[in-house]
N, C-alpha and C positions, 0 to 999 in steps of 0.2 A: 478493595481487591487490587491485582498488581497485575497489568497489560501489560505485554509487551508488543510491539510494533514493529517489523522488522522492512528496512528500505528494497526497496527494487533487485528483488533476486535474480541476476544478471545469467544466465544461462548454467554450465557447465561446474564453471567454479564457486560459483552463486553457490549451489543446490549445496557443492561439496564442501564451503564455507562452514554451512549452516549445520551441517552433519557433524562438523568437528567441536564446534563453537557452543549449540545449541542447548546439549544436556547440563553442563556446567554455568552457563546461565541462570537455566529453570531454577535449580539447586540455590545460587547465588542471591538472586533477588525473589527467590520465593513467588514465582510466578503462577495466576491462575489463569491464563489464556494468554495464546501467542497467537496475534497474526502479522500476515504476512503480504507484501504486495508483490503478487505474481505474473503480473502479466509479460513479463519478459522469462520466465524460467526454463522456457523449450528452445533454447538455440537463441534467445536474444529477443524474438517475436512470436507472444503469444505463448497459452499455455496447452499440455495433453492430461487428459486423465492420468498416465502413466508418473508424469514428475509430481502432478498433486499427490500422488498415493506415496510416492517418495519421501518425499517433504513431510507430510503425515506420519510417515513411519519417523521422522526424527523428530517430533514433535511440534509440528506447527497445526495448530487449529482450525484456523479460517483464513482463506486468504482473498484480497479483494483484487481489483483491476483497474486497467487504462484503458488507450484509446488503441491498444494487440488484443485486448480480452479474446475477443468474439474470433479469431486469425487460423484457430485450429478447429477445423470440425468435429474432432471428437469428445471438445468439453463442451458443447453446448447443451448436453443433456445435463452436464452437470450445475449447469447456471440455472437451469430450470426447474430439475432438482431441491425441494427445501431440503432435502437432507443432505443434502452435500455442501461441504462450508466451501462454494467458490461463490463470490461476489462481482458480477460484471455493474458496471458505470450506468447507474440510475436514467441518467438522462441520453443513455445512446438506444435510439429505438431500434440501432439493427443487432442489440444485445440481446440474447437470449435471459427470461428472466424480470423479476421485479430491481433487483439492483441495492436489493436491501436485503438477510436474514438474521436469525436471532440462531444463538449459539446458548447451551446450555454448559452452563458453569456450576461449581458447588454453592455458589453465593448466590445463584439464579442466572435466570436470560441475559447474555449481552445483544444489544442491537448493531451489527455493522453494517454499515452504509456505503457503497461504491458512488463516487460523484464524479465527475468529469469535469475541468476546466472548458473556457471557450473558444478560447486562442489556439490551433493546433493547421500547420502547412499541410492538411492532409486532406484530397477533395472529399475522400468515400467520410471524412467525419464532420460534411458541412450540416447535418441534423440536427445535430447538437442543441438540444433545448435546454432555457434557463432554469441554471444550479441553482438561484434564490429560490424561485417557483418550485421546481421539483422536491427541493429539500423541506419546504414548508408543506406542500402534498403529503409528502409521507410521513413529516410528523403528527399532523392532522391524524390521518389516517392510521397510524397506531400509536395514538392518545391511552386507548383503555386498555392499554397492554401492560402490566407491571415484567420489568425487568431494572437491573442495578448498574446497567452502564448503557452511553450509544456512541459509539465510536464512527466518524466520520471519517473516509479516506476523502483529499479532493487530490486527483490526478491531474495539472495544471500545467502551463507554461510558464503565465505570468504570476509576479511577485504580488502587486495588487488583488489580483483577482483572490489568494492563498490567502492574504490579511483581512482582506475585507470578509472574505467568508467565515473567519475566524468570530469576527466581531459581529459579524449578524448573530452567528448562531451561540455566542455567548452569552453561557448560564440557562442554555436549552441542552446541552448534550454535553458528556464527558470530555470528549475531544476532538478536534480535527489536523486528522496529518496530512499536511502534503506532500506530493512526489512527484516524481517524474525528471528530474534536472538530473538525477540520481548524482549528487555535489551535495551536501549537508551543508545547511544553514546556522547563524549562529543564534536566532531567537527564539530557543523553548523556554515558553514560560506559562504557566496560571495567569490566564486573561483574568479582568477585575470581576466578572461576575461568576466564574470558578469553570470555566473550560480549558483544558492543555492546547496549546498549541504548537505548530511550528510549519514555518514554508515550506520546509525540505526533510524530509528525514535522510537523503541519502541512499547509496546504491550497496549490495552486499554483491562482490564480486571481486576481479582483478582492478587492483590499485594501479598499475603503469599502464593505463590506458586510455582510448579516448572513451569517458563514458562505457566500460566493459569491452569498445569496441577495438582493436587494434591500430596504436597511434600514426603510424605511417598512411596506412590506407584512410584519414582521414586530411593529412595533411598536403595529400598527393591529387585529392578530390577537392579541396580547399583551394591550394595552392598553385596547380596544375591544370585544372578543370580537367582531370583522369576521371571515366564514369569507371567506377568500378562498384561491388558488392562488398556489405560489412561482412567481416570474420572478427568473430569474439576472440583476444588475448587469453590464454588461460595460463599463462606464466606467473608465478608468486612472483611480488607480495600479492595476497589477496585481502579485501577489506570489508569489514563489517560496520554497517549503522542501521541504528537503531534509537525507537526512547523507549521507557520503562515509565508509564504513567500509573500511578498509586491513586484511587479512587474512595468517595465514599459510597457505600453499599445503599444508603438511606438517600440522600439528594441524588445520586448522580451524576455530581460535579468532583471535578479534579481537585486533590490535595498539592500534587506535584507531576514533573514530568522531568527526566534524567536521561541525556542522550549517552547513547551508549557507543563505542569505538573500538573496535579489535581489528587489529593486523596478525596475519600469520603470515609469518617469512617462508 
């Protein structure tokens, strides 16, 4: 089957990216599941019910999270929710939710998995319990379950922590994206015992910015010690990434994985 993956949906333009981008994709690489990493798609922090139904209506499937998931109290029902494709981070116990769902595809169940890095400047996410541990919990835990893919989100800081979890869980599961830097990486590849990978998938959003966020008011907080609040850029260019991972229905394991790159001026 053919994933797509789509990087950190940056609020406003993010959403309206994916709206213009999205159908001619599906079309292009024959896609049988799109998701999506959401957790910034309501203004830059966190998500609402309202933009996941959005998103949905232009076709994104399931989307997973970070360390904003839990930020908006009106998707917590949805994280709790098995029928709602929103995925919050396995290992944050103040997420609503198991942190994992299975998604129904024509080729059968896919498994996604929200993971959380450990490293993060934030007090409310000193909880954080270990990705190794928790990741081998749940695949224990749905051992007798047939489904034809499992796709791992890990939402991270650091660069090691994205590799190494790569190679733990190689040749146990289709893939593991990472995100959060939202900067795209340049190592997707088929690990050696057949899981896709990559550090970074990258941010869908405004391209002249800092991180989605408006460059000045970063460098003025930087460079100035100015406290100020982000405001999201929503001026074109705006930028799409992505990979496109190609699966076998029978193992499991990845064939390939192809990152994907669009600009609209």
């Amino acid at each position: 089957m053919k994933i797509l993956y789509i990087g950190d949906i940056m609020g406003a333009p993010g959403r309206e990216t994916v709206r213009e981008l999205l159908p001619e994709l599906k079309k292009q690489y024959d896609l049988d599941i799109v998701i999506a990493q959401a957790e910034n798609v309501s203004h830059g922090v966190g998500m609402t019910p309202q933009h996941m139904q959005e998103l949905m209506s232009y076709g994104v499937d399931v989307f997973t999270g970070g360390n904003h998931t839990y930020k908006k109290p009106g998707i917590h029902d949805f994280l709790k929710d098995a029928e709602q494709p929103v995925v919050g981070p396995a290992n944050l116990p103040v997420t609503p939710g198991k942190g994992f769902k299975y998604i129904r595809t024509v080729h059968g169940d896919v498994l996604v998995i929200s993971m959380l890095g450990t490293i993060f400047p934030l007090k409310e996410l000193e909880e954080i319990s270990n990705p190794i541990q928790k990741i081998d919990e749940i695949l224990v835990s749905e051992k007798g379950r047939r489904r034809v893919a499992t796709i791992v989100n890990f939402h991270g800081d650091w660069s090691s922590e994205k590799v190494v979890f790569g190679h733990y869980l190689d040749g146990r599961v289709t893939a593991v994206i990472g995100d959060h830097w939202h900067v795209p990486t340049a190592d997707a590849r088929v690990l050696p015992k057949g899981t896709a990978h990559i550090s970074d998938v990258g941010m869908t959003g405004t391209l002249d910015s800092c991180l989605g966020v408006k460059t000045q008011l970063i460098i003025d907080r930087w460079g100035k010690g100015i406290k100020n609040k982000n405001d999201l850029e929503d001026n074109k260019p705006w930028q799409f990434n992505a990979v496109v991972i190609e699966s076998d229905n029978q193992t499991g394991l990845a064939k390939s994985i192809t990152q994907v790159r669009r600009i609209i001026e």
